[in-house]
C-alpha positions as CSV (number, residue, x, y, z in Angstrom):
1,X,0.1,-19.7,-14.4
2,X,-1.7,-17.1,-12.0
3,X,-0.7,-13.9,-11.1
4,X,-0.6,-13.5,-7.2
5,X,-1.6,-10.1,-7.4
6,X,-4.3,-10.8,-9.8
7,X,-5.5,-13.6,-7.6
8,X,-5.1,-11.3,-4.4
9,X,-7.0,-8.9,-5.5
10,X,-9.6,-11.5,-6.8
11,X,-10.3,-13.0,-3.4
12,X,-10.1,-9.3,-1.6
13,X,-13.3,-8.1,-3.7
14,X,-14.7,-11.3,-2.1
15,X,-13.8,-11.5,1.3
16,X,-14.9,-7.5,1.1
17,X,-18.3,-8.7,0.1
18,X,-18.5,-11.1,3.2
19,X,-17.7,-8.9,5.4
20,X,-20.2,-6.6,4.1
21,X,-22.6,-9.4,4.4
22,X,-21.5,-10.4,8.1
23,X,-21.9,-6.9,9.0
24,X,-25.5,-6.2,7.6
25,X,-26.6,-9.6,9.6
26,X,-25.5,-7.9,12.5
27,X,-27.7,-4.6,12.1
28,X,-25.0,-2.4,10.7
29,X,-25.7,-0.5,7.0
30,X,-23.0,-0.2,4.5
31,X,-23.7,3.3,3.1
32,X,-20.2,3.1,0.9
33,X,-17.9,1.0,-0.8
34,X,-14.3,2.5,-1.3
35,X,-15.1,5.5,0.2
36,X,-12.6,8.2,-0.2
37,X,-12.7,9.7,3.7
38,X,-12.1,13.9,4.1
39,X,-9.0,12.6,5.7
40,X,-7.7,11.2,2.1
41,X,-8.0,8.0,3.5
42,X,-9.8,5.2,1.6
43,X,-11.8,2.9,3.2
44,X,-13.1,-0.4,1.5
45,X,-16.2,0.3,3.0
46,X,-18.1,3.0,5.2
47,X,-20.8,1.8,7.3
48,X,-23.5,3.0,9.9
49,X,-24.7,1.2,12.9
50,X,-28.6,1.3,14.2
51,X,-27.3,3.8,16.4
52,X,-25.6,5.9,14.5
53,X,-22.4,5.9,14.3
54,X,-20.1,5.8,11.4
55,X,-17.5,3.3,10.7
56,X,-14.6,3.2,8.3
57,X,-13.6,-0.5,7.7
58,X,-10.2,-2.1,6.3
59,X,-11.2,-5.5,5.1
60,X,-8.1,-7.7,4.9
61,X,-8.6,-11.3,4.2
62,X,-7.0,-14.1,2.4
63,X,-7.9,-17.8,1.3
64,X,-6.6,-21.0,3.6
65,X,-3.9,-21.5,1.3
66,X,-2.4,-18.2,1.5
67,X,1.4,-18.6,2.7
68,X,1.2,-15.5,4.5
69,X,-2.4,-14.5,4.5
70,X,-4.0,-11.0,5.4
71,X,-2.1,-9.0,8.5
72,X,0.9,-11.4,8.3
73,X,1.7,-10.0,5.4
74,X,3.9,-6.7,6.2
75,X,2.3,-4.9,3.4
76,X,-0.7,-4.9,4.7
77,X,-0.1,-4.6,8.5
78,X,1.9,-1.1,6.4
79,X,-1.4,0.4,5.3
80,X,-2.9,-0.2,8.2
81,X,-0.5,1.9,10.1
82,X,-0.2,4.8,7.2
83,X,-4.1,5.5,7.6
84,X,-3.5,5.6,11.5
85,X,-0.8,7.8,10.9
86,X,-2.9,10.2,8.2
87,X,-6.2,10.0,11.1
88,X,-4.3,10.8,13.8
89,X,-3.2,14.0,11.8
90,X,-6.4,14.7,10.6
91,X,-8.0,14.3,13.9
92,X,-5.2,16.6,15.3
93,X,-5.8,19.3,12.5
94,X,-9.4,19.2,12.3
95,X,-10.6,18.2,16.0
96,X,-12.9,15.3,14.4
97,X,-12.9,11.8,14.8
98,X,-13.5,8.5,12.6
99,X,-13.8,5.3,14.4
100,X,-11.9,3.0,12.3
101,X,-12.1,-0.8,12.0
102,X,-9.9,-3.3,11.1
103,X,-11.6,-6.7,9.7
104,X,-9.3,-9.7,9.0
105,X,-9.6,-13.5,8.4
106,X,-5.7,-13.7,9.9
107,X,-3.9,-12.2,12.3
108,X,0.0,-12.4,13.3
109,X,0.9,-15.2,16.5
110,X,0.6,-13.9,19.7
111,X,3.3,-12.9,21.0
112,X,5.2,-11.9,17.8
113,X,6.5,-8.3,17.2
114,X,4.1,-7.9,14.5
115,X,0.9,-8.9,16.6
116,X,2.3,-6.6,19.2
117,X,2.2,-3.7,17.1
118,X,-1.4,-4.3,16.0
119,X,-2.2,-5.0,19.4
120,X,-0.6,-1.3,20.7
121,X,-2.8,0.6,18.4
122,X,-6.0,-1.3,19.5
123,X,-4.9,-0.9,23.0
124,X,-4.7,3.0,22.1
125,X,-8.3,3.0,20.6
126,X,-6.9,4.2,17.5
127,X,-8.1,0.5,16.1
128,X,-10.7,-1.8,16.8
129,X,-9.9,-5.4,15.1
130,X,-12.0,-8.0,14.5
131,X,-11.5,-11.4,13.1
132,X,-13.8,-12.8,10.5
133,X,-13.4,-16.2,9.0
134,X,-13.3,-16.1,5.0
135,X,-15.6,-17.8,3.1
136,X,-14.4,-21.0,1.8
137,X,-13.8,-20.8,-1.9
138,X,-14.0,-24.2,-3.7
């Protein structure tokens, strides 16, 4: 019998590696993996864009079969809002910023409270969230 943690954490260190493929095909440059931020916030990985600028990314993604895959899941939607919470108060007590990216295979319904949430923070440009497919595991 599997562990769902085990297995979790399995298919996390792969959709982590997608992503960082997706995002090198679209010019960016991962310069870290689980980078540990000044802000004491841990990102699965740091990236740069051809312009520039620096990115901290949240990868959260989860195979079709999941029964509550990546930011249904209230553990993760959780983390999400801790780091906001220690950023904002880093950004408050130091006066710098880090543009911070969610990137998920799953988001909550439209509509729901938990989408709403997600949505608020985006709206507030503490967030930017993007929706990548995960890589079909066979």
């Amino acid at each position: 019998m599997s562990d769902f943690q085990s297995d979790a954490s399995k298919f996390g260190r792969v959709y982590e590696g997608h992503v960082a493929d997706w995002l090198e095909s679209h010019g960016m440059t991962v310069t870290a993996r689980r980078h540990r931020h000044e802000s004491g916030v841990e990102f699965d990985l740091f990236v740069k864009s051809w312009r520039g600028d620096e990115f901290g990314i949240e990868c959260k993604g989860s195979p079709s079969t999941a029964t509550q895959p990546a930011m249904v899941r209230s553990d993760n939607r959780l983390k999400v809002f801790g780091y906001l919470y220690r950023l904002n108060a880093w950004r408050e007590r130091t006066g710098q910023d880090v543009r911070y990216l969610l990137i998920t295979s799953d988001m909550p319904a439209v509509g729901t409270e938990q989408r709403e949430a997600l949505d608020a923070a985006e709206l507030l440009g503490d967030l930017q969230i993007i929706e990548v497919p995960a890589p079909t595991t066979e």
